[in-house]
C-alpha positions as CSV (number, residue, x, y, z in Angstrom):
1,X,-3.7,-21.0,-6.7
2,X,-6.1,-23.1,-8.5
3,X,-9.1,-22.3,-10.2
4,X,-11.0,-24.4,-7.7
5,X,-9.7,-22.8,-4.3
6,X,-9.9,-19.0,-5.7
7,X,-14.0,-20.0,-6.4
8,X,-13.9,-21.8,-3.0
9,X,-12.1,-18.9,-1.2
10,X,-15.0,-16.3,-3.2
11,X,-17.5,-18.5,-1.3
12,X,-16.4,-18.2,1.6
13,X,-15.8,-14.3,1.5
14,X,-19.6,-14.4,0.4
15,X,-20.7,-16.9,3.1
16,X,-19.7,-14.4,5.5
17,X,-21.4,-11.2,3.7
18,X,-24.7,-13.4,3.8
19,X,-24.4,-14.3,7.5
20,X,-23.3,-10.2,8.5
21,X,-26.4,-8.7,5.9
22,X,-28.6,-11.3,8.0
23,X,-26.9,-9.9,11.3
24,X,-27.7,-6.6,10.2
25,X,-31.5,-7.2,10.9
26,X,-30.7,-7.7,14.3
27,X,-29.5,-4.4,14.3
28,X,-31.9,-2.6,12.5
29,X,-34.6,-4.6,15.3
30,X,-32.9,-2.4,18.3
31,X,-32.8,0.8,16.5
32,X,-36.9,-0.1,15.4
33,X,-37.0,-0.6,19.7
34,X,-35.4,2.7,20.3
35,X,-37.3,4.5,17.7
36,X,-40.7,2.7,19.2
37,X,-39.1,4.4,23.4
38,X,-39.0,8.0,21.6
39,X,-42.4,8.0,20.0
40,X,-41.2,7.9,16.2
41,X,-43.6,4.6,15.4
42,X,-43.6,5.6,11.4
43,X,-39.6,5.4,11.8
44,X,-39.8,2.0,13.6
45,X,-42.1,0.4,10.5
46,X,-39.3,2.2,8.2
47,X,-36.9,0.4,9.9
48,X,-38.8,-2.7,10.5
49,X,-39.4,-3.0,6.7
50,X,-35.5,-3.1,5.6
51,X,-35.5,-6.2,8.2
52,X,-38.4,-7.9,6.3
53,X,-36.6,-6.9,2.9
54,X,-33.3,-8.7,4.3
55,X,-35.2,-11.9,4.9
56,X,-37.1,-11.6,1.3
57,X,-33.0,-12.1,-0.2
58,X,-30.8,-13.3,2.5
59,X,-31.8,-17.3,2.0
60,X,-31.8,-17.2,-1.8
61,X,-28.2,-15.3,-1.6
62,X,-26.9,-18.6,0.9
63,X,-28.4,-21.2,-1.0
64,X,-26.7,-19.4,-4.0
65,X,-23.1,-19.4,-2.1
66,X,-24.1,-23.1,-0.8
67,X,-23.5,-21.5,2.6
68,X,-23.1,-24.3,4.6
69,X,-20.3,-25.7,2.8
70,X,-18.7,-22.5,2.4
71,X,-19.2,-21.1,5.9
72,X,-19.8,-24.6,8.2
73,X,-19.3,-23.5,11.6
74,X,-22.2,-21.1,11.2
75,X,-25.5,-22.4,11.9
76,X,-27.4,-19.5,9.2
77,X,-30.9,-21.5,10.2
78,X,-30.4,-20.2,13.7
79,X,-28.6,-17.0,12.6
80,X,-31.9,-16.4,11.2
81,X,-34.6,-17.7,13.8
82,X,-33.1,-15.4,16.2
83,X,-33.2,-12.3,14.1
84,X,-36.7,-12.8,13.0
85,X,-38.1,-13.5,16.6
86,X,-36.6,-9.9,17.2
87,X,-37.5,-8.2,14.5
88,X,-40.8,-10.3,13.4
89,X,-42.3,-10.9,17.5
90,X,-40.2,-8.7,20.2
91,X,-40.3,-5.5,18.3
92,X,-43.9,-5.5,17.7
93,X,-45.1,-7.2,20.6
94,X,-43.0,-4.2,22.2
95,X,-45.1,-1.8,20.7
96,X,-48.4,-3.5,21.7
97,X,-47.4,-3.4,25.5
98,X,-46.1,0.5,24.8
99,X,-49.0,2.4,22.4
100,X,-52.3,2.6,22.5
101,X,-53.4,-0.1,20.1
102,X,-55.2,-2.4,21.9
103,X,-57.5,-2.0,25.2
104,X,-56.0,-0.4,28.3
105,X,-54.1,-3.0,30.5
106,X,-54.1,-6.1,27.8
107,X,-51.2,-4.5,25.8
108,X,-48.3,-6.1,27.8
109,X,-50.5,-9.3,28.2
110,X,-50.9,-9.3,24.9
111,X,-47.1,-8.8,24.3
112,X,-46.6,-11.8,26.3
113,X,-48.7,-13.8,24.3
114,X,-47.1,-13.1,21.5
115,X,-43.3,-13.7,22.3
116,X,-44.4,-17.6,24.0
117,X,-46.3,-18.9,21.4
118,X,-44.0,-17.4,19.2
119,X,-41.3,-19.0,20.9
120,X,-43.1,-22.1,20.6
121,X,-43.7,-21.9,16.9
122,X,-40.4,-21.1,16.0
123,X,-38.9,-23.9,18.5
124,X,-40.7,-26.7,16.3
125,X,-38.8,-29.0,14.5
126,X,-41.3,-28.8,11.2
127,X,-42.2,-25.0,11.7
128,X,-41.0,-24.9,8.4
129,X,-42.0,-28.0,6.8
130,X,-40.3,-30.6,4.4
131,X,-42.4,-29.6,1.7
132,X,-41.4,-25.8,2.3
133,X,-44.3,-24.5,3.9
134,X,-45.2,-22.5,7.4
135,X,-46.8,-24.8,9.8
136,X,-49.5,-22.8,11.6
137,X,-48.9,-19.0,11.8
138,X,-45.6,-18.0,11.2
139,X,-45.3,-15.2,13.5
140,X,-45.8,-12.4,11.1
141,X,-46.8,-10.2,13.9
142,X,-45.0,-7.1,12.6
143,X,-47.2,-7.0,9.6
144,X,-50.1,-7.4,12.3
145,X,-49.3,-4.8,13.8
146,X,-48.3,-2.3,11.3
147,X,-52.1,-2.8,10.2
148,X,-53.3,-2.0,13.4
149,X,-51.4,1.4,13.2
150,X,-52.0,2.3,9.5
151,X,-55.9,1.4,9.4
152,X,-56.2,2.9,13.0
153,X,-58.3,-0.3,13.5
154,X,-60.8,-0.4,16.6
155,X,-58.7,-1.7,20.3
156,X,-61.2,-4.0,21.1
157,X,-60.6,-6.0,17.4
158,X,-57.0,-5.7,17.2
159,X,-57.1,-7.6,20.9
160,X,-59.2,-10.3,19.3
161,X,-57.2,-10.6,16.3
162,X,-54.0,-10.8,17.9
163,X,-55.8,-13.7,20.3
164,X,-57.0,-15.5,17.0
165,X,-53.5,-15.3,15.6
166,X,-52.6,-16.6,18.6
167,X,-54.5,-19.4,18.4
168,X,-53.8,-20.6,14.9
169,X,-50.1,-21.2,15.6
170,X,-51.5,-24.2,17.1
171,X,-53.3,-25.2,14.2
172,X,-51.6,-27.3,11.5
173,X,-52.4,-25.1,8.4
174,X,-49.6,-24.7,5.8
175,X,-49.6,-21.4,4.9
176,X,-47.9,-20.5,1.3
177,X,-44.2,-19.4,0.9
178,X,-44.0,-16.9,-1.4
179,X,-41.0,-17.7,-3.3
180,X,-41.6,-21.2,-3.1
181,X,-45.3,-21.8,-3.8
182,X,-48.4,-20.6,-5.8
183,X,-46.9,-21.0,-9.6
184,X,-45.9,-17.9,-11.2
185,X,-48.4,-15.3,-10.0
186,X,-47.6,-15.9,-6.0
187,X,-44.2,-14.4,-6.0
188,X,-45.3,-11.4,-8.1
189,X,-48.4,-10.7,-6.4
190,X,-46.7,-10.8,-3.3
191,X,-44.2,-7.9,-4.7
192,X,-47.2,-5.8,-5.1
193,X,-48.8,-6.5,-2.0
194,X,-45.3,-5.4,-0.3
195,X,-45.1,-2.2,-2.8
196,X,-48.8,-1.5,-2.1
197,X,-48.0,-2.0,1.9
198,X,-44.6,0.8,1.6
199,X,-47.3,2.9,0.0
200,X,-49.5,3.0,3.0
201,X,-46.7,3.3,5.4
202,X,-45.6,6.3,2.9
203,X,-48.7,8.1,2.9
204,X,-49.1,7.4,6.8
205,X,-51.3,9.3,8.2
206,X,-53.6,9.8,5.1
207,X,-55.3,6.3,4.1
208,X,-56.4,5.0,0.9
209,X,-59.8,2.7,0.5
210,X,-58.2,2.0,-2.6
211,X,-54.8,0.5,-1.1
212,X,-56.4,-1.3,1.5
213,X,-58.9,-3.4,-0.4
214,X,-55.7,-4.5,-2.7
215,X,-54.0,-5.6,0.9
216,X,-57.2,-6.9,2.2
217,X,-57.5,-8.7,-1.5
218,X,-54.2,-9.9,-1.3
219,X,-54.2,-11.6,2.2
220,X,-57.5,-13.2,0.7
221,X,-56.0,-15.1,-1.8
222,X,-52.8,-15.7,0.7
223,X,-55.3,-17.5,3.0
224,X,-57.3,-19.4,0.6
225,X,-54.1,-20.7,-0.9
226,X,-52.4,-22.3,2.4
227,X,-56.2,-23.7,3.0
228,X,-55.8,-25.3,-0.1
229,X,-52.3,-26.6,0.1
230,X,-53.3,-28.1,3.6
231,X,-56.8,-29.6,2.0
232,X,-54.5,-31.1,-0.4
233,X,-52.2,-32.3,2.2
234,X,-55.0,-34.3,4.3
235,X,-56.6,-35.5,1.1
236,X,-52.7,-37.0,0.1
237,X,-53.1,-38.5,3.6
238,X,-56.5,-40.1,3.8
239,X,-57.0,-43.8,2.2
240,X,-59.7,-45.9,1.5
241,X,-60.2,-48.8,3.8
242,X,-62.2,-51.9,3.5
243,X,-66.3,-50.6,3.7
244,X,-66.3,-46.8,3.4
245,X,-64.6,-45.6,6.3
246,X,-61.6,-43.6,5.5
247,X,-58.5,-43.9,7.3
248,X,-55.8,-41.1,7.9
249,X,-51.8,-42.1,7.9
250,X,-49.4,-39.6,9.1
């Protein structure tokens, strides 16, 4: 056997690993539903969090064992669409519609918000863009949601929240990718924000001001950075015509 087939044949072999650890989120997503039918919520987010932790690694391990040539009749885009609208809409949304989190009778309204605009967002050709960014929210309902149940945040906000959220999956901001965007402070920060998020959901039920205003800090500079990566986008766009009326090109 040549040198060439046994490094083929070790891509393949870790093609298929890739494609069964992204699998295994889907898995994880039912027992988080399970857990969320008994009443153990704090299990669910434990749960829901090694799903999020699979999708941090899973795309850099394919793109490191060029997955679609080792593994071509597996579409892993798909693979991983329909794992994270489990584990990043249904399973929250499921939640919504089940606790006490939002208003009396909106919860499985709510719910079904969620899971059609989601649909909708992740259906899009250019959800993720060319340029490797979110276009409008990327359904990152469960972190939504996990906020609502740490903070104990007030009903009546979390339902406008999750109808704002709602709303911006329609609008054409680019919001940041970690691991792709933001220099060399983005990825890191992010790391932080996620260590400083497992710390909440550790200390669950005690909360700390101190933890929360470095989440609330963090999702600051998240936002302001996709508003400035779509600011420069539309500026890229916009030419000078003749007089002083600009003109936008697509």
């Amino acid at each position: 056997m040549s040198a060439r087939s046994t490094v083929g044949g070790w891509r393949r072999g870790g093609g298929w690993l890739v494609h069964l650890l992204t699998a295994t989120g889907g898995a994880f997503g039912v027992a988080a539903l399970v857990a969320i039918h008994h009443g153990e919520v704090v299990r669910a987010f434990w749960l829901l969090a090694a799903t999020v932790a699979i999708d941090g690694v899973d795309g850099t391990l394919a793109r490191w064992v060029r997955i679609t040539e080792s593994v071509p009749e597996v579409d892993g885009t798909l693979l991983d669409n329909l794992v994270d609208y489990l584990t990043f809409v249904i399973v929250p949304a499921f939640l919504l519609a089940t606790g006490n989190l939002v208003p009396p009778g909106t919860g499985v309204w709510l719910a079904g918000l969620m899971a059609i605009v989601s649909a909708y967002q992740f259906a899009q050709h250019d959800a993720k863009t060319a340029d490797h960014f979110f276009k409008g929210f990327p359904s990152y309902w469960n972190i939504v949601v996990l906020y609502f149940f740490l903070w104990h945040t007030p009903a009546i906000l979390n339902f406008w929240l999750v109808v704002a959220c709602a709303a911006l999956v329609f609008v054409p901001i680019k919001y940041v990718y970690p691991s792709r965007h933001g220099g060399r402070w983005m990825l890191p920060a992010t790391v932080v924000w996620g260590a400083v998020t497992i710390a909440q959901l550790w200390l669950y039920p005690r909360r700390s001001p101190v933890l929360i205003a470095v989440t609330l800090a963090y999702l600051a500079v998240y936002l302001a950075a996709s508003l400035r990566a779509t600011a420069g986008k539309v500026s890229r766009q916009t030419l000078p015509t003749s007089g002083n009326v600009p003109s936008t090109k697509e």
